[in-house]
C-alpha positions as a Markdown table, in Angstrom:
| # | Residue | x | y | z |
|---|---|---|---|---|
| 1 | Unk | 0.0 | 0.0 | 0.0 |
| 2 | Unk | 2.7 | 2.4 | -0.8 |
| 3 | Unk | 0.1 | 5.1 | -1.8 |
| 4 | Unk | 0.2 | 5.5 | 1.6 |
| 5 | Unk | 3.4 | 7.2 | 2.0 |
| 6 | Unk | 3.0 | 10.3 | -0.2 |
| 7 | Unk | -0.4 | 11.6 | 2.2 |
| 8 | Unk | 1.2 | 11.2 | 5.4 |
| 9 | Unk | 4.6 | 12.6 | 4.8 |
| 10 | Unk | 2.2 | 15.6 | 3.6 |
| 11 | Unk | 0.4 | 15.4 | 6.3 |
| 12 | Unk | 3.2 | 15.7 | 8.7 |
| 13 | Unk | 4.7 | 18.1 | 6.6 |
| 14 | Unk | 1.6 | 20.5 | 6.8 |
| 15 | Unk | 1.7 | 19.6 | 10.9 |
| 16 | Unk | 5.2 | 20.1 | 11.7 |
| 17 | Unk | 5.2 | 23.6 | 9.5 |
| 18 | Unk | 2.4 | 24.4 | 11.4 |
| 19 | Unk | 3.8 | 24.1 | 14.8 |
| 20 | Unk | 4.5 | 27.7 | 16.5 |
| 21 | Unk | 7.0 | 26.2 | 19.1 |
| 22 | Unk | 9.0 | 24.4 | 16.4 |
| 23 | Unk | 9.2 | 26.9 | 14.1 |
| 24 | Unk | 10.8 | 29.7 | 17.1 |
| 25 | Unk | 13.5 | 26.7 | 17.3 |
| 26 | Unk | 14.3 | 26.1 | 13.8 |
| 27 | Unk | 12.3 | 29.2 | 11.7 |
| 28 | Unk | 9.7 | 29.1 | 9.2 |
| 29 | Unk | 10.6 | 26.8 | 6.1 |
| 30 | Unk | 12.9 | 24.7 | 7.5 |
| 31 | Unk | 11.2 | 21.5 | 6.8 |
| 32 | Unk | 12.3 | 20.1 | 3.2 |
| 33 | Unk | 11.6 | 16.5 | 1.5 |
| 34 | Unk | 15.6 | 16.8 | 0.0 |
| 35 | Unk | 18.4 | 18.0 | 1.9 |
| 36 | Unk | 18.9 | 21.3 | 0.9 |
| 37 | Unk | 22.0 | 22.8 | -0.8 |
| 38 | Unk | 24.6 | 24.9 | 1.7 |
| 39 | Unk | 21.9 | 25.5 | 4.1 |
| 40 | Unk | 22.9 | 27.1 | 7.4 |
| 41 | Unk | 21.4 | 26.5 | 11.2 |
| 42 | Unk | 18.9 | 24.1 | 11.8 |
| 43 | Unk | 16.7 | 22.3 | 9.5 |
| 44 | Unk | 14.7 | 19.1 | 9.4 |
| 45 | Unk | 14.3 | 16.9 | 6.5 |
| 46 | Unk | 12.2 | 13.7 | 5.5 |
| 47 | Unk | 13.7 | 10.3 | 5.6 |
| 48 | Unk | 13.9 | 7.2 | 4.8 |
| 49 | Unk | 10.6 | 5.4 | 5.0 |
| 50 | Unk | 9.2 | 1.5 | 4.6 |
| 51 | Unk | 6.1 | 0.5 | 3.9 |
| 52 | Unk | 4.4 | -2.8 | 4.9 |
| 53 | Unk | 1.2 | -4.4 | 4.1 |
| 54 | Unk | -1.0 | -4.2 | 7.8 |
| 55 | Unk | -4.4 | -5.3 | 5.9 |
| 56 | Unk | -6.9 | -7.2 | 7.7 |
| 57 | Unk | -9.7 | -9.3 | 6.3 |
| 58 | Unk | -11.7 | -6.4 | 5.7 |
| 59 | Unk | -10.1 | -3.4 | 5.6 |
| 60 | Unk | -6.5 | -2.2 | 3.7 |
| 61 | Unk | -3.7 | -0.7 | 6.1 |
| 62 | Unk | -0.6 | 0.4 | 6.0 |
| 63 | Unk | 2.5 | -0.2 | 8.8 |
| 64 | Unk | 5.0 | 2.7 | 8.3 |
| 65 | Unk | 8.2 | 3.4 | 9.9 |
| 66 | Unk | 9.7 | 6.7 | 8.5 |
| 67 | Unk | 12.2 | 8.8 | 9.9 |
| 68 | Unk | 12.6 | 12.4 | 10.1 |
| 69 | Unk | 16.5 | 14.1 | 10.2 |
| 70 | Unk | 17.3 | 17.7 | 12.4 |
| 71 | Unk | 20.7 | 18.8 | 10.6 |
| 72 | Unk | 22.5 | 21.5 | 12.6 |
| 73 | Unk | 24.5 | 23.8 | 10.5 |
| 74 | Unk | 28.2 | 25.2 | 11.6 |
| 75 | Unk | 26.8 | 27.4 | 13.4 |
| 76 | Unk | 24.5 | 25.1 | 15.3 |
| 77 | Unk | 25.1 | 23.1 | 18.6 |
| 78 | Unk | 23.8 | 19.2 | 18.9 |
| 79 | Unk | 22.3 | 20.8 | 21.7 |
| 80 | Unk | 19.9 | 22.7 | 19.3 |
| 81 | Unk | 19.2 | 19.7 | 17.3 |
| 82 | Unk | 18.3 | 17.4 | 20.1 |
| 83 | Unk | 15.9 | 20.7 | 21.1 |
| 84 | Unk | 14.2 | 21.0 | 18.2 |
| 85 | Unk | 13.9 | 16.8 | 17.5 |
| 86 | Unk | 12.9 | 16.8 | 20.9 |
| 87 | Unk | 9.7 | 19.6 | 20.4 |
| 88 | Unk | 9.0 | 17.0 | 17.0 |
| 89 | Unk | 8.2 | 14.3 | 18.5 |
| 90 | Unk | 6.4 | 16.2 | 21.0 |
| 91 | Unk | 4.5 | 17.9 | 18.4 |
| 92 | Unk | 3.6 | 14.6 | 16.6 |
| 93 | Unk | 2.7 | 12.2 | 19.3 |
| 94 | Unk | -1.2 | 12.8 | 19.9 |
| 95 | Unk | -1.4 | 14.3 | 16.7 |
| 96 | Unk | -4.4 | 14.3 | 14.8 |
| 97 | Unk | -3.0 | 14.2 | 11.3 |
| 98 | Unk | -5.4 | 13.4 | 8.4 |
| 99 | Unk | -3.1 | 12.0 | 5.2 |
| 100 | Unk | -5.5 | 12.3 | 2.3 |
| 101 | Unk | -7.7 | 9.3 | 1.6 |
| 102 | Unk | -6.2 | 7.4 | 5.3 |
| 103 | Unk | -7.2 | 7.1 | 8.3 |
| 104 | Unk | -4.5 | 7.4 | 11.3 |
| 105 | Unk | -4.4 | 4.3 | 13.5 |
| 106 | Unk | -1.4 | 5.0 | 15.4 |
| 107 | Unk | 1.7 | 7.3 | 15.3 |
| 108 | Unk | 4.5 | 6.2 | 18.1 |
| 109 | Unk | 7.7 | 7.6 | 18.4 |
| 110 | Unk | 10.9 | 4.6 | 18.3 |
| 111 | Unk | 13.7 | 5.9 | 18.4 |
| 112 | Unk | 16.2 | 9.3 | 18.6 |
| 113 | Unk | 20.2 | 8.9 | 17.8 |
| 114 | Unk | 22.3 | 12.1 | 17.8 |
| 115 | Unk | 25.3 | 11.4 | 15.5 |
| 116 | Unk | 27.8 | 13.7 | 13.1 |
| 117 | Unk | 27.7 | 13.2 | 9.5 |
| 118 | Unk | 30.8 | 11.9 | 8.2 |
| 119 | Unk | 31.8 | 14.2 | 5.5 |
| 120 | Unk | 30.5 | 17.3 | 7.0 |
| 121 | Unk | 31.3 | 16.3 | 10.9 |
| 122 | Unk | 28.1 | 18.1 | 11.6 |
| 123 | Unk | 25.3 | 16.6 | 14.6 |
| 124 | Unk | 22.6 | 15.1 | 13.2 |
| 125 | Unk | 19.5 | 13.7 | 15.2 |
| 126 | Unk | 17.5 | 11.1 | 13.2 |
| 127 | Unk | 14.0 | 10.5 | 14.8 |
| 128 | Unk | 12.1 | 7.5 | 13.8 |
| 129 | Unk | 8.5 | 6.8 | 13.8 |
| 130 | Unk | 5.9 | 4.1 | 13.4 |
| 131 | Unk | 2.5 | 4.9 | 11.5 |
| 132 | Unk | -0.6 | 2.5 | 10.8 |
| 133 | Unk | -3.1 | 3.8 | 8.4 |
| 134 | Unk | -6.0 | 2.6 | 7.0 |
| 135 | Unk | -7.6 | 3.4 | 3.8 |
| 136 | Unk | -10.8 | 4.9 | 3.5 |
């Protein structure tokens, strides 16, 4: 059911852009689907994501685990990154997202780990996430 995938990383897209505390950490526009080019301080950006098959007898579903990346620029302490990745999955567990044509079942936060990049040696928290839809 990967026609899953496209509404809910919109949907959290349209949340996380959304959210006022977030956006005083980070600043507006700061959420991308591709890394962006030579951009400086904090940014987040959509990761990797699989999709499995959570169908039942009667109804089609969707089991995703996706993952969301905070990049610190030079300027930028892993201190700010764990901030703002912090204030995400805040933001997103509870959340009433509605991904176009889905149903949310269940959004649950798995797992944070801070780490540096190894070409650019800057902190990077990846945040990843487990989402059940249905379709409607």
């Amino acid at each position: 059911m990967s026609d899953a995938i496209l509404p809910l990383r919109r949907a959290i897209h349209a949340h996380l852009s959304a959210d006022a505390d977030l956006t005083a950490l980070i600043g507006t526009g700061r959420i991308h689907d591709e890394p962006p080019r030579a951009l400086s301080g904090l940014y987040v950006v959509h990761g990797e994501v699989t999709a499995e098959d959570w169908s039942t007898g009667s109804d089609r579903g969707c089991e995703q685990k996706l993952t969301l990346g905070v990049w610190a620029g030079e300027t930028t302490s892993s201190r700010k990154a764990l901030e703002a990745a912090a204030r995400i999955v805040a933001s997103l567990e509870g959340a009433a997202l509605a991904p176009e044509g889905q149903r949310l079942v269940n959004l649950a936060w798995l797992s944070s780990k801070l780490a540096r990049d190894p070409k650019t040696h800057l902190p990077t928290v990846t945040l990843t996430f487990r989402v059940v839809t249905e379709a409607l």
